[in-house]
N, C-alpha and C positions, 0 to 999 in steps of 0.2 A: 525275741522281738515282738512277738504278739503279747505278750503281757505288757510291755511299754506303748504295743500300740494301745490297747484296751486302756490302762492307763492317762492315756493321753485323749480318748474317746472319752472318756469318765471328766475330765478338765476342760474340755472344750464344751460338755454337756451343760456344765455351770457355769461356766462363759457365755455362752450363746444361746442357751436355753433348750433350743434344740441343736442334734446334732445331727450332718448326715453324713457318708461313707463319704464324698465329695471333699466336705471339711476336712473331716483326717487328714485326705489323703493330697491336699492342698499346704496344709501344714506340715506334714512331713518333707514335701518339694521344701518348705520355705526353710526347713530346719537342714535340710542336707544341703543346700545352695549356703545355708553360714559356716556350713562343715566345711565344705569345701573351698571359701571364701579363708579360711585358715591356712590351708595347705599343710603339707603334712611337713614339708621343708623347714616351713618358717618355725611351725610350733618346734621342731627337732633342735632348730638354731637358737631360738629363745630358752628351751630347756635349756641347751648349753652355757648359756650364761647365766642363767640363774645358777647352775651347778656349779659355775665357779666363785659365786659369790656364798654357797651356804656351806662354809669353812671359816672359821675362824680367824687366821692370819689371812688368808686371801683376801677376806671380807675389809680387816684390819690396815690391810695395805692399800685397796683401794678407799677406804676411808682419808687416810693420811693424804694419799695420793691427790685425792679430790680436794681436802681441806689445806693443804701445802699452796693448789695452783699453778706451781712451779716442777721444773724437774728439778726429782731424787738421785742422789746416786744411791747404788745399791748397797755401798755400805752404809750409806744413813739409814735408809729403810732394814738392815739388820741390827740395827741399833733399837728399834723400836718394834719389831717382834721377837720373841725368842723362841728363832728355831736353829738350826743347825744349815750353814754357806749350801749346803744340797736341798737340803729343806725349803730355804729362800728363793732356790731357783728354782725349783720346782714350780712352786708357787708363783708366779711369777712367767713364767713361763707357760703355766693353765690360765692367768689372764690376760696375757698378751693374746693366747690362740681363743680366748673368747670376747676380743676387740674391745677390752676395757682398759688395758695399756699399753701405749707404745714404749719403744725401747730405743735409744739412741747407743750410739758406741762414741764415748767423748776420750780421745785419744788411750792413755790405758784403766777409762773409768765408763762403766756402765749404767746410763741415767733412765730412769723411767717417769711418767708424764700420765697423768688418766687423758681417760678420753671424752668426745661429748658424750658418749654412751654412758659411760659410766659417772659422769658427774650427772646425767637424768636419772640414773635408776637413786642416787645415793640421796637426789635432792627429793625422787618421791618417795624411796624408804621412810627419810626425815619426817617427812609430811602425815606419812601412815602411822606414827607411832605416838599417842595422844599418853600425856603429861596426867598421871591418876594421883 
């Protein structure tokens, strides 16, 4: 810690011109008040979703998912990955528990639906990804 403090006394000195123990230690309250403005919860529950978006087929089925608008049954959505009917659920099953698909049971067919969640992350993926 003392070397990031020192650090961060060295950035403030160039910033400010001068520096005094005061500053530091004013920016340090303003940088742990954003730490904690995080919570360690949420970051845990957004890691979780991103985790299930950085796989392949999951990724893939929430792509379809979002670009469809409609509900899938799950055999059509095995139509258009190729993984193995455990594989699928699997999958499927990791993005339902990270609230990017819901799941209906339509008499003896199993439909899935994105979510708003997941149609935000897909439409700002799109956005991030620049056309070279």
């Amino acid at each position: 810690m003392a070397q990031a403090t020192d650090r961060l006394r060295r950035y403030l000195e160039d910033e400010l011109e001068v520096c005094r123990s005061e500053d530091v230690e004013q920016r340090l309250e303003e940088l742990e008040t954003l730490e904690a403005a995080l919570g360690g919860d949420r970051v845990s529950a957004e890691l979780d979703v991103l985790s299930a978006l950085a796989n392949e087929t999951r990724y893939t089925l929430v792509r379809v998912l979002v670009a469809a608008e409609e509900e899938l049954c799950v055999c059509e959505l095995n139509a258009v990955v190729d993984v193995s009917e455990s594989g699928l659920s699997h999958a499927l099953s990791a993005l339902v528990d990270a609230g990017l698909v819901d799941a209906d049971k339509d008499g003896r067919w199993k439909k899935y639906r994105a979510t708003n969640r997941a149609v935000a992350l897909v439409t700002v993926l799109e956005g991030s990804v620049t056309d070279e």
